[in-house]
C-alpha positions as CSV (number, residue, x, y, z in Angstrom):
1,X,-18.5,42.4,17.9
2,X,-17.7,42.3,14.1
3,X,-14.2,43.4,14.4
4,X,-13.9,40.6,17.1
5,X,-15.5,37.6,14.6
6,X,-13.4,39.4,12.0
7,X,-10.1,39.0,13.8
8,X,-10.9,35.7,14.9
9,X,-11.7,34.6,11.2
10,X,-8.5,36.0,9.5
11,X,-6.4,34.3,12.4
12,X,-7.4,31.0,11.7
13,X,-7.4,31.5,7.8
14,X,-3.4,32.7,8.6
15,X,-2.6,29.7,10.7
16,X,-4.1,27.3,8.5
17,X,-2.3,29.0,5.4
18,X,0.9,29.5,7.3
19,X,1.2,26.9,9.0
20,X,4.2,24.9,8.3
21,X,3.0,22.1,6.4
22,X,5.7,20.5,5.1
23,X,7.7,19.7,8.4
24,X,4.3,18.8,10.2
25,X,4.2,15.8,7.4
26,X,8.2,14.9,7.5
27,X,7.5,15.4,12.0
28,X,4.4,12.5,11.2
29,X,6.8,10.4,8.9
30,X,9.3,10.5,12.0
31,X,6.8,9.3,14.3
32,X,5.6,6.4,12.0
33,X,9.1,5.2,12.2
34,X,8.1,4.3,15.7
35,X,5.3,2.0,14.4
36,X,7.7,0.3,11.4
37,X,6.2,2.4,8.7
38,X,7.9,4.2,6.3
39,X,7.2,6.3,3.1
40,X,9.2,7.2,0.4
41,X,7.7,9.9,-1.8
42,X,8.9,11.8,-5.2
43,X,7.5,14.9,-4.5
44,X,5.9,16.7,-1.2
45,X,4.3,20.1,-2.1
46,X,2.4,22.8,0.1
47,X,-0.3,24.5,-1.8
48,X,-1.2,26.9,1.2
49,X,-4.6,25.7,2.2
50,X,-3.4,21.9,2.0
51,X,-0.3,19.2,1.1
52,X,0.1,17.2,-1.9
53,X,2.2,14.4,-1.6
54,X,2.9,12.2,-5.1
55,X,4.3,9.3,-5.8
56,X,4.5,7.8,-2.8
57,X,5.6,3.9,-1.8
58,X,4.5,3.0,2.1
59,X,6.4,0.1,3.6
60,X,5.8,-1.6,6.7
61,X,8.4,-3.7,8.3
62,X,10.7,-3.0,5.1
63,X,7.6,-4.5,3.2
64,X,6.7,-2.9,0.0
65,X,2.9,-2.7,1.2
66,X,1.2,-0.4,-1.0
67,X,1.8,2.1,-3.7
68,X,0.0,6.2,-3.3
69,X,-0.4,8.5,-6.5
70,X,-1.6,11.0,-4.9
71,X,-2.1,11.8,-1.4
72,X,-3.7,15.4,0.2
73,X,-3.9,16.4,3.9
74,X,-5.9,19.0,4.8
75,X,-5.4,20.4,8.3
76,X,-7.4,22.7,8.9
77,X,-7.6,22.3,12.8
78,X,-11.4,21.7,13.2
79,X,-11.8,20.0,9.8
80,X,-8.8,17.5,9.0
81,X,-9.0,15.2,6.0
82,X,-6.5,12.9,3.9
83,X,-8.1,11.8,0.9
84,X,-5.2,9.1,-1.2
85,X,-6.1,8.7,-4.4
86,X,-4.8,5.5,-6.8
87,X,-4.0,3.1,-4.4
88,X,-2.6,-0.3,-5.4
89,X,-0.3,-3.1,-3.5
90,X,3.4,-3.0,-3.7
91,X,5.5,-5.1,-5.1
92,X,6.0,-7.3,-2.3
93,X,2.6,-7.9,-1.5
94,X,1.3,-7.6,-5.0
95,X,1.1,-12.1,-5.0
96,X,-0.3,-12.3,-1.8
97,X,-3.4,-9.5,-1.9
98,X,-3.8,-7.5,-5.1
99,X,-5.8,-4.3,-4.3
100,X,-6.5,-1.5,-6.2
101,X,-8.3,1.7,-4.4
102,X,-9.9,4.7,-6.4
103,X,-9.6,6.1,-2.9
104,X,-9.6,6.3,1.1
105,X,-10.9,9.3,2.8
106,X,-10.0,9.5,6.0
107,X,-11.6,12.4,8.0
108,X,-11.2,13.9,11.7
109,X,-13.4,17.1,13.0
110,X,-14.4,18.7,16.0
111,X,-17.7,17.3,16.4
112,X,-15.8,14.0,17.0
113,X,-12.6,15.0,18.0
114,X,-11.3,11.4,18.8
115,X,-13.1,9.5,15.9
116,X,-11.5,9.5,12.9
117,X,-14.3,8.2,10.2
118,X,-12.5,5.9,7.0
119,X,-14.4,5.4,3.9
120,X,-12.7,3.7,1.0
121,X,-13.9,2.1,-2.4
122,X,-11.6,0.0,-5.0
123,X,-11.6,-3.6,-6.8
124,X,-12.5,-4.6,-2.9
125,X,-15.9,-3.1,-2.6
126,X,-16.5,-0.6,-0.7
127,X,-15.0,0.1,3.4
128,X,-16.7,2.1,5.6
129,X,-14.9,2.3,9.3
130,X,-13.8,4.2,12.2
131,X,-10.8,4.5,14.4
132,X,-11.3,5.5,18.1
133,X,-7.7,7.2,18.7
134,X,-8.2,7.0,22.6
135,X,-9.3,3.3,22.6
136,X,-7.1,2.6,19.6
137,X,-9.6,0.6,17.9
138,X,-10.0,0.0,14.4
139,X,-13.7,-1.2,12.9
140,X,-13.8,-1.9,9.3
141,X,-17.2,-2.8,7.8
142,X,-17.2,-4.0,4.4
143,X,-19.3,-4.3,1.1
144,X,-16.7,-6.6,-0.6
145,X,-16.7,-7.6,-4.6
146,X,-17.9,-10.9,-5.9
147,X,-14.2,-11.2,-6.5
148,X,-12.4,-10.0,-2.7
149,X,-15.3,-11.8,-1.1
150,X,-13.6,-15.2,-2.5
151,X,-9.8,-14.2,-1.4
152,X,-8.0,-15.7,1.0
153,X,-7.0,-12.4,2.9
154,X,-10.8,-11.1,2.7
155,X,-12.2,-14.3,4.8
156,X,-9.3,-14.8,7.1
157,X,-9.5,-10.8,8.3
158,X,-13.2,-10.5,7.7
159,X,-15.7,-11.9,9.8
160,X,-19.9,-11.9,9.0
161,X,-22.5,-10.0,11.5
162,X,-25.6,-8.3,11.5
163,X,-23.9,-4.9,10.1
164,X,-22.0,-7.0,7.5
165,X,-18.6,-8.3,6.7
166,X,-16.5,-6.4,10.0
167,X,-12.8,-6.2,10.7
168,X,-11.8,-5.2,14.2
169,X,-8.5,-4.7,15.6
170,X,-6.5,-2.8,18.8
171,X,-3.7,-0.9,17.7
């Protein structure tokens, strides 16, 4: 029974290790194309138990959305997580909605296996969400700044309930 637990351990530490991270993330930037999102990144690197991604500009629509330091994805089959560190808004929607993130965490396990959880904390507040990827449906709830609670883009996305300040969208 040990040798059985023991073979079954060291073949999920070799395909998480092994597995080819680096086309995975350039297969996911292929399928974003579908959606009209793009990212341009300076440097993508595996580091065997996860991917680092730095310097990293998404755009959506040809839109300079939003600018990623640093970006790691974890996939680790039961436990995924991407955790983006040093968000701010690009350029081209820099006037419109200036947002800085410290960072998003966005995490997917077994327990759940079709619930991602989002948390997120910046010069916004602080985001707490889901994303059903069966349903396709998004729920942001929000603990916004003094500051994001005034903007234009917080109160026209944003609406009050019980819970809080909630966003909900079908993707």
């Amino acid at each position: 029974m040990k040798k059985i637990v023991l073979i079954l351990f060291s073949s999920y530490l070799a395909i998480v290790f092994l597995m080819p991270k680096v086309n995975l993330y350039y297969t996911l930037k292929q399928f974003a194309v579908k959606e009209k999102i793009s990212i341009m990144q300076k440097n993508v690197q595996d580091r065997w138990f996860d991917l680092k991604v730095t310097d990293a500009d998404l755009f959506y629509d040809g839109i300079n959305s939003a600018h990623i330091s640093s970006l790691e994805i974890k996939p680790w089959l039961f436990y995924n997580q991407i955790k983006a560190v040093d968000i701010y808004s690009g350029k081209d929607v820099k006037k419109m909605f200036d947002f800085k993130a410290d960072e998003v965490l966005v995490v997917l396990n077994i327990l759940h296996p079709f619930v991602a959880t989002i948390k997120a904390s910046g010069n916004f507040g602080k985001i707490d969400g889901t994303f059903d990827i069966k349903a396709g449906k998004l729920k942001l709830i929000s603990k916004p700044s003094k500051h994001f609670k005034t903007s234009q883009a917080f109160r026209e996305l944003f609406r009050k309930k019980e819970e809080g300040y909630v966003y909900e969208s079908n993707i």
